[in-house]
C-alpha positions as CSV (number, residue, x, y, z in Angstrom):
1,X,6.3,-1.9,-8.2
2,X,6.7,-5.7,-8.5
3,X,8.3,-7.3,-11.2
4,X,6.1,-8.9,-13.9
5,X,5.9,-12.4,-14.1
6,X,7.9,-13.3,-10.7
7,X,6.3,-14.1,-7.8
8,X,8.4,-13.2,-4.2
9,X,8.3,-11.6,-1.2
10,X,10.5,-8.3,-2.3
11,X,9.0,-4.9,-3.0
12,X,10.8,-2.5,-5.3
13,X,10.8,0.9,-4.1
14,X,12.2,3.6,-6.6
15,X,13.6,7.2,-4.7
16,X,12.4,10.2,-6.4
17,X,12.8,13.5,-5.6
18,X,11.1,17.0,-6.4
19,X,12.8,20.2,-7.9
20,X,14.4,20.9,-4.6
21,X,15.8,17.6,-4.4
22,X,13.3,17.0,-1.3
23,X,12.3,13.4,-0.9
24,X,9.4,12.9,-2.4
25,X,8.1,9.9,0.3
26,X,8.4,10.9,3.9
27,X,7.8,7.7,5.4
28,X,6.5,4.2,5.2
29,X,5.0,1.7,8.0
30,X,4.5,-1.9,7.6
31,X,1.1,-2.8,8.6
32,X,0.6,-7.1,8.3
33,X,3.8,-8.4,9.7
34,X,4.0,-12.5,9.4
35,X,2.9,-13.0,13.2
36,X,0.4,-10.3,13.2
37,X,-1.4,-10.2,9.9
38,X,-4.2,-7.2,9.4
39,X,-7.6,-7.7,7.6
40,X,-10.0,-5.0,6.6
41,X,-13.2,-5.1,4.6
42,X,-13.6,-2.1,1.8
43,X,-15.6,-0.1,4.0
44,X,-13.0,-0.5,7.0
45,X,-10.1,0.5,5.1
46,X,-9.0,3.9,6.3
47,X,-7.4,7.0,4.6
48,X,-3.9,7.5,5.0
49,X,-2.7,10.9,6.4
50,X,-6.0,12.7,5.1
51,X,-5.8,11.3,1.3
52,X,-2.3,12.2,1.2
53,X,-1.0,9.2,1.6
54,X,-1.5,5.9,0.2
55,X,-2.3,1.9,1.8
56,X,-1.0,-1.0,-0.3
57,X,-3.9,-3.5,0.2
58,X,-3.3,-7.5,-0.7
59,X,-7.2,-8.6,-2.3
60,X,-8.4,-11.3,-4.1
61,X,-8.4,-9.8,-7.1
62,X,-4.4,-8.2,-6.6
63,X,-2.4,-6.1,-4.9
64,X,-3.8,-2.3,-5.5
65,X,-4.2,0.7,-3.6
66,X,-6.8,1.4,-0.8
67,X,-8.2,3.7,-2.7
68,X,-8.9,1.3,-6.0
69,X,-9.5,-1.0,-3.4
70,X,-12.9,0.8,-2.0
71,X,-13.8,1.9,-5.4
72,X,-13.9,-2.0,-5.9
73,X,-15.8,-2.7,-2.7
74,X,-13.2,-5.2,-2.2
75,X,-11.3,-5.9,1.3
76,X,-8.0,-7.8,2.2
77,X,-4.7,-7.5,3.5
78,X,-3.3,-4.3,4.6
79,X,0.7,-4.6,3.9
80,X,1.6,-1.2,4.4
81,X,0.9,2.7,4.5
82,X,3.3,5.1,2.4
83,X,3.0,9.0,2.8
């Protein structure tokens, strides 16, 4: 989640947990670091763990979600992977 209105370079991440009180997100891995950044086109942009996981994708038209980002054809910065 980002916070409306503000632009920054933080990321809010919220903890949830299932009915066992498992973590719900078993890991996360930065992809674009600030010396090493990571372009893909829509059709380069990979599935994370199978589908069960997600990319967080930086585009010209927003920050959105691998998978919104193929449905838009749309390429752009890979930030991160979360699963």
């Amino acid at each position: 989640k980002t916070l409306d209105g503000e632009v920054g370079t933080e990321l809010v991440v919220k903890l949830r947990y299932d009915s066992e009180r498992q973590r719900v997100l078993r890991g996360i891995q930065r992809i674009s670091k600030p010396g090493r950044r990571v372009y893909k086109g829509a059709t380069d942009i990979t599935r994370v763990r199978g589908g069960l996981g997600v990319s967080i994708v930086s585009t010209s038209a927003g920050i959105m979600t691998d998978r919104d980002a193929r449905r838009r054809n749309v390429g752009g910065e890979v930030l991160c992977k979360v699963w």
